[in-house]
VMD Tcl script that draws the C-alpha trace (Angstrom):
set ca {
  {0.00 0.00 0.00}
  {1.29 3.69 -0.67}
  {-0.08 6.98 0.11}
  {0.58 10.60 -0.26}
  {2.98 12.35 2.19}
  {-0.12 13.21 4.62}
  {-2.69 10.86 4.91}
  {-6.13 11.52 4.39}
  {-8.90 10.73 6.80}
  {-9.82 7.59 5.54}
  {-6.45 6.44 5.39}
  {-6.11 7.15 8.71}
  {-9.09 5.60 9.60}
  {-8.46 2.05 7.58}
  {-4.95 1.97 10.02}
  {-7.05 2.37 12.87}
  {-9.64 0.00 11.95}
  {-6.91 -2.90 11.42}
  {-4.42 -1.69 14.61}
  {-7.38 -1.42 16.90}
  {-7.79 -5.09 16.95}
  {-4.31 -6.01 18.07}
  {-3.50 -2.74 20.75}
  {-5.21 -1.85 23.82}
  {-7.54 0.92 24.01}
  {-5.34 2.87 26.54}
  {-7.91 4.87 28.67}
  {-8.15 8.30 28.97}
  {-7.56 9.57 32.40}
  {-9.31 12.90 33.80}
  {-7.36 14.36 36.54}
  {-9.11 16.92 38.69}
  {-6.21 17.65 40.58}
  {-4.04 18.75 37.88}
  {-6.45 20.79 37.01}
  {-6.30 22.56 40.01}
  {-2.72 22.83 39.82}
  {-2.83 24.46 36.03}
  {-6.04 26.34 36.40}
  {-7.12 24.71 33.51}
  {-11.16 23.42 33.49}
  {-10.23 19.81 32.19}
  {-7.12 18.01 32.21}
  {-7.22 14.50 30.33}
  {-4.50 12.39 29.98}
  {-4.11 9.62 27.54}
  {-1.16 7.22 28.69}
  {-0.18 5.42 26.17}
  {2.56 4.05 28.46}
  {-0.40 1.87 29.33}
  {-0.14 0.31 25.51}
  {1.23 -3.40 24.44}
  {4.83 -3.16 24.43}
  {4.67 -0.12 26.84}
  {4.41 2.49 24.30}
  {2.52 4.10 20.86}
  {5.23 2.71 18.85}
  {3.25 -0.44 18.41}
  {0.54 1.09 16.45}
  {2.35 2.35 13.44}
  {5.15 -0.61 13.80}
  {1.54 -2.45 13.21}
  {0.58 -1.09 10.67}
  {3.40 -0.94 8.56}
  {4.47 -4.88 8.64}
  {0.72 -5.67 7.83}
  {1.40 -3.02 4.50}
  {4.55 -5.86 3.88}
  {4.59 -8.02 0.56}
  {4.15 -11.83 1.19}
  {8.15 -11.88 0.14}
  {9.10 -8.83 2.41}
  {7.81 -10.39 5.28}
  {9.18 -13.81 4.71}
  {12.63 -12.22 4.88}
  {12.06 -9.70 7.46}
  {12.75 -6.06 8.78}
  {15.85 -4.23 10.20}
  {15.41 -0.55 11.77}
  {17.31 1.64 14.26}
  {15.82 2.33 17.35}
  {17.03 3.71 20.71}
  {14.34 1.80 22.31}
  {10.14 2.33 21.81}
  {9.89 1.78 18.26}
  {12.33 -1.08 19.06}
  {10.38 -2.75 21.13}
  {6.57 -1.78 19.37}
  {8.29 -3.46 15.89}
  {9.46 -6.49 18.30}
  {6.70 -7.06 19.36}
  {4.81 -6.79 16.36}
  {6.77 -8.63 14.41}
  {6.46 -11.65 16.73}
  {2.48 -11.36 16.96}
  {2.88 -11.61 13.03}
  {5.61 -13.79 13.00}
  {8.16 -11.87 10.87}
  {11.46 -11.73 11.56}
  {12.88 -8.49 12.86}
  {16.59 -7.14 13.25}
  {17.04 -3.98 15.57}
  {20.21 -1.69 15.25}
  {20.76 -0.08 18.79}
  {23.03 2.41 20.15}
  {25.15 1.36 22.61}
  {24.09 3.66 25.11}
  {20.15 3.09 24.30}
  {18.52 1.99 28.12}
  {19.54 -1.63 28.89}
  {16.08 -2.37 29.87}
  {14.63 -1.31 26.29}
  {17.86 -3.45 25.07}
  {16.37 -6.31 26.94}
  {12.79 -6.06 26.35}
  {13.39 -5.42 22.62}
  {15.42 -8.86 22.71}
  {12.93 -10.20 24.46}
  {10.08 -9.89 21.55}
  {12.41 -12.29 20.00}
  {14.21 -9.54 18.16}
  {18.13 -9.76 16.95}
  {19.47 -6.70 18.52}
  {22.83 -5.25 17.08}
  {24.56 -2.61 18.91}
  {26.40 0.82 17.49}
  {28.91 2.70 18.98}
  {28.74 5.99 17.42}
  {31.65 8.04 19.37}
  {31.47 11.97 19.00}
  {28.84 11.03 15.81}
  {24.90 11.28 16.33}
  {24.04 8.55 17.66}
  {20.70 7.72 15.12}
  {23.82 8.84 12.14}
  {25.64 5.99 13.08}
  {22.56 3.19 13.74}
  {20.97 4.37 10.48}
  {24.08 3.53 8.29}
  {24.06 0.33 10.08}
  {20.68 -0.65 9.18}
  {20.99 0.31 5.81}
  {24.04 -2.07 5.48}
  {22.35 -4.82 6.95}
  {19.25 -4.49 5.03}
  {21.82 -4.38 1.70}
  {23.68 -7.01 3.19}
  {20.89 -9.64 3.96}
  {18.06 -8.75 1.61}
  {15.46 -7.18 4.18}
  {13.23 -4.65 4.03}
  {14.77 -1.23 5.62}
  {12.03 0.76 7.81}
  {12.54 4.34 9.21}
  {11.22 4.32 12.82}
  {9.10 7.82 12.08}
  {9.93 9.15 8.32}
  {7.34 7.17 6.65}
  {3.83 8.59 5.84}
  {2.29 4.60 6.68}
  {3.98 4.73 10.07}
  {2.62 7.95 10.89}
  {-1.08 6.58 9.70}
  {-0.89 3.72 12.32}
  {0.18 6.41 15.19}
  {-3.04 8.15 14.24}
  {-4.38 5.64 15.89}
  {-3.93 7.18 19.72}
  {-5.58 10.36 18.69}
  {-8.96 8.98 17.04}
  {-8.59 6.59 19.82}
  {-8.77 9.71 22.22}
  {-11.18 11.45 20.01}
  {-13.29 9.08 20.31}
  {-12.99 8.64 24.23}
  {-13.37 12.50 24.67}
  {-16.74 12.42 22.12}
  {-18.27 9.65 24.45}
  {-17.53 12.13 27.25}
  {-18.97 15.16 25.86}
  {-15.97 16.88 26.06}
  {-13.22 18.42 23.40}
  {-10.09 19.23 23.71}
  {-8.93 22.86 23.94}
  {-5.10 22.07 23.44}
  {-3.37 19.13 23.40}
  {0.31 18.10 24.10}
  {2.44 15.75 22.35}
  {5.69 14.69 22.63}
  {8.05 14.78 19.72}
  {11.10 12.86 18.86}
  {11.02 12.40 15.14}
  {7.64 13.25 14.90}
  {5.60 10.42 13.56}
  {2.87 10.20 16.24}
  {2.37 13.79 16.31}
  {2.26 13.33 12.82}
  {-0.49 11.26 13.05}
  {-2.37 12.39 16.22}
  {-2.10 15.79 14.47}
  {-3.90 15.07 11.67}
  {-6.67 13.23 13.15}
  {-7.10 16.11 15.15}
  {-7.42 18.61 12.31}
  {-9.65 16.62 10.19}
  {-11.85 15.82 13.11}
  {-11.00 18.80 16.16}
  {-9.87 21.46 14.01}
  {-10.39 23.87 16.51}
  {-7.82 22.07 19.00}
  {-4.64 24.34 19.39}
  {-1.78 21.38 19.04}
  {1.55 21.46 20.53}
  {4.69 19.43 19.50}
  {6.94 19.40 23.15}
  {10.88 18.48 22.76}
  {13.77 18.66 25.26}
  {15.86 21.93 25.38}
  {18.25 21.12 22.54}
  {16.20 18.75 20.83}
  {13.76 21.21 19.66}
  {14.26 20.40 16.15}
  {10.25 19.91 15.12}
  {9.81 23.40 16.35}
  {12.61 25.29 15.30}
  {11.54 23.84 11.80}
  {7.85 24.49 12.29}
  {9.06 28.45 13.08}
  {11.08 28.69 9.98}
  {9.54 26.75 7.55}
  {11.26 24.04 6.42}
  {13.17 21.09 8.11}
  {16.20 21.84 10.65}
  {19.15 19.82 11.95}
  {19.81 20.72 15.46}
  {23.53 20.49 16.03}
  {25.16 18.12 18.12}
  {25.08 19.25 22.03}
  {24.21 18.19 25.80}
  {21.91 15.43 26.16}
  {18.90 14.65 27.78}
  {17.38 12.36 30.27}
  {14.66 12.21 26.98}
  {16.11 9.21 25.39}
  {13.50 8.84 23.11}
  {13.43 12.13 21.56}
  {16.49 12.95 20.74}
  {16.47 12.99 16.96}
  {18.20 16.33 15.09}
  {15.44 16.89 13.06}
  {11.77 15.46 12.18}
  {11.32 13.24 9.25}
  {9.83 14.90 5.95}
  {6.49 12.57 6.69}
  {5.93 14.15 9.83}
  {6.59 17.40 8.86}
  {4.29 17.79 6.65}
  {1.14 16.10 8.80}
  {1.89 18.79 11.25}
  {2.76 21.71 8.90}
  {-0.50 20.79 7.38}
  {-2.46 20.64 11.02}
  {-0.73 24.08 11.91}
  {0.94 22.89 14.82}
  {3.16 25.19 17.17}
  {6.53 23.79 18.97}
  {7.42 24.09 22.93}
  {10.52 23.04 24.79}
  {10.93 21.64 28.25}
  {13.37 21.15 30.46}
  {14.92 17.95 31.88}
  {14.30 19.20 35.68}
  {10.34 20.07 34.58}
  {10.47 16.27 32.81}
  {11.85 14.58 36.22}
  {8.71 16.94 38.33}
  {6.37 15.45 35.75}
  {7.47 12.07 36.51}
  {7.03 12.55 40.11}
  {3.68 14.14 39.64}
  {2.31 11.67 37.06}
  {3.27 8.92 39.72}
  {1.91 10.85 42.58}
  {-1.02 12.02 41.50}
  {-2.07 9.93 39.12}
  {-0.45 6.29 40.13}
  {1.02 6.68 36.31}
  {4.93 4.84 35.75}
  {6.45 7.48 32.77}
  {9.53 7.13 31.18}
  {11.56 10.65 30.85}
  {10.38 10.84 27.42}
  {6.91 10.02 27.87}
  {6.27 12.71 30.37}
  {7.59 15.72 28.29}
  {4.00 16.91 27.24}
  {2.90 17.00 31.12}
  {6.08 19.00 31.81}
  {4.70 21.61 29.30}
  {1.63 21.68 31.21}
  {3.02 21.63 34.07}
  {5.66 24.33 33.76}
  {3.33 27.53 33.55}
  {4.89 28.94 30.01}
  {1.68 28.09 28.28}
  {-2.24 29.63 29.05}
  {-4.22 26.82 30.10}
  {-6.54 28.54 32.04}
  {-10.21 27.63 31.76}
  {-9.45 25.60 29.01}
  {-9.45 21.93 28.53}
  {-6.10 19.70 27.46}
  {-5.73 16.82 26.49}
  {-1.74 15.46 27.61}
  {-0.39 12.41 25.46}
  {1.93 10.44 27.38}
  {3.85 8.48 25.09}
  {5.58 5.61 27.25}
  {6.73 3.77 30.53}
  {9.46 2.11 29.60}
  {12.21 2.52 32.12}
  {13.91 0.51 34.69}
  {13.05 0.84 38.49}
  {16.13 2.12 39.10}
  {16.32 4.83 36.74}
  {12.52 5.92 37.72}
  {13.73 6.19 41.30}
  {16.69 8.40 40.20}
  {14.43 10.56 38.23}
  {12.34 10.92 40.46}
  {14.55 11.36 43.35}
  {15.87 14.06 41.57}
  {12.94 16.15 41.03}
}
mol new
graphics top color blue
foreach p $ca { graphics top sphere $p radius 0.5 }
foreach p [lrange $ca 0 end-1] q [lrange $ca 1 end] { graphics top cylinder $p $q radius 0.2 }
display resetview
């Protein structure tokens, strides 16, 4: 199956109607209390930590090995991953039984390492030096798929990928419908950009009047640097960030154009705002996020945007991190 560069409604909606039978509906959780906190009316939060595999990353992974040739899939995949789209590709690829090879940095979480292996995966690791690390696992992948004969898939750059992560936001469309309520704002965090990508659009087509908001770690802003000038940017390389999973230098062309086209706006957080929003999500809401998957509540959290009176919706992406890197986070808030 192909498709143009931004999906169209229906094609977001045919994903959605295949992925929905093999993820969980993750809930979406109303949280008076951080409503108090914000001053907002309504605060919903959709933790998609809470998913198969412990992350979104399953639903486009999904969706793209069912779009696989009879041959394709008889060979199998290879990708780069630091860890969610690892494991949501790993785990998909076993429920469909095709074979899947992950390239890894080195210094990607041991416990995504292990879970990823434990989907049945072939995990090869990188060490990419004073190189990007995604550089480095890219070139990899692309050998190995030469190399071997499989099928090469981009964890975010690909326009069917970033249908199947549509999936969360008609998901939470449809939760917030039965409800009676819509969303004012919502808040998304953005590593490459292909479930923003996806939620994005489902939003415009469907919410159109729902301000959107890509959220990135401090140096890792490269969705909305690019989204303020225009056209794609490359952050340079520079600090890290506790944000494993959303450290890409720029967004892929796929999802740059779903949210170009859904007019979304870019926000930065920092890591100390991340590590409160762990402890708060787990406090107040009995929620496990990984550093990654609590950027959007940071951005809610940290005062920099008007919430007040108004009611957001806060995508939290994933929960997969080790108990003793939680504790640290969180000890450290």
């Amino acid at each position: 199956m192909s498709l143009s560069i931004v999906p169209d409604l229906g094609q977001l909606q045919d994903a959605y109607a295949v992925t929905s039978k093999a993820t969980q509906i993750t809930p979406l959780l109303a949280s008076a209390a951080l409503a108090r906190e914000t001053g907002a009316a309504r605060v919903f939060v959709k933790p998609e930590s809470l998913q198969w595999a412990g992350s979104f990353k399953v639903r486009g992974a999904y969706w793209r090995l069912k779009q696989l040739t009879a041959d394709e899939a008889r060979r199998g995949v290879v990708a780069y991953s630091s860890g969610n789209f690892a494991q949501g590709l790993s785990a998909a690829g076993q429920a469909l039984g095709i074979p899947v090879t992950i390239v890894m940095p080195v210094d990607a979480p041991a416990a995504k390492r292990e879970a990823t292996a434990g989907y049945g995966a072939r995990v090869v690791l990188t060490e990419h030096g004073e190189r990007a690390r995604e550089e480095v696992a890219a070139e990899k992948a692309a050998a190995i798929a030469d190399e071997e004969g499989l099928m090469l898939l981009h964890p975010f750059d690909d326009p069917l990928i970033v249908a199947g992560q549509a999936g969360a936001g008609l998901e939470a469309l449809d939760q917030l419908a039965a409800g009676k309520a819509q969303a004012d704002i919502l808040l998304c965090p953005v590593g490459g950009g292909g479930l923003i990508g996806g939620v994005s659009l489902a939003f415009h087509y469907l919410s159109p009047a729902t301000q959107i908001f890509a959220v990135e770690p401090q140096g890792f802003d490269g969705m909305g640097r690019s989204l303020t000038h225009g056209e794609i940017e490359t952050m340079p390389i520079g600090p890290s960030t506790i944000c494993d999973g959303l450290m890409a230098r720029k967004p892929g062309a796929a999802p740059f154009a779903a949210v170009t086209a859904a007019g979304v706006r870019g926000l930065s957080v920092s890591d100390a705002a991340v590590r409160r929003a762990m402890k708060i999500a787990f406090e107040k809401m009995k929620l496990v996020l990984e550093p990654s998957g609590a950027a959007s509540l940071a951005a809610l959290l940290d005062g920099h945007l008007d919430v007040a009176g108004k009611t957001v919706l806060v995508v939290a992406t994933g929960g997969n991190v080790s108990l003793a890197d939680f504790a640290r986070h969180v000890g450290d808030a």
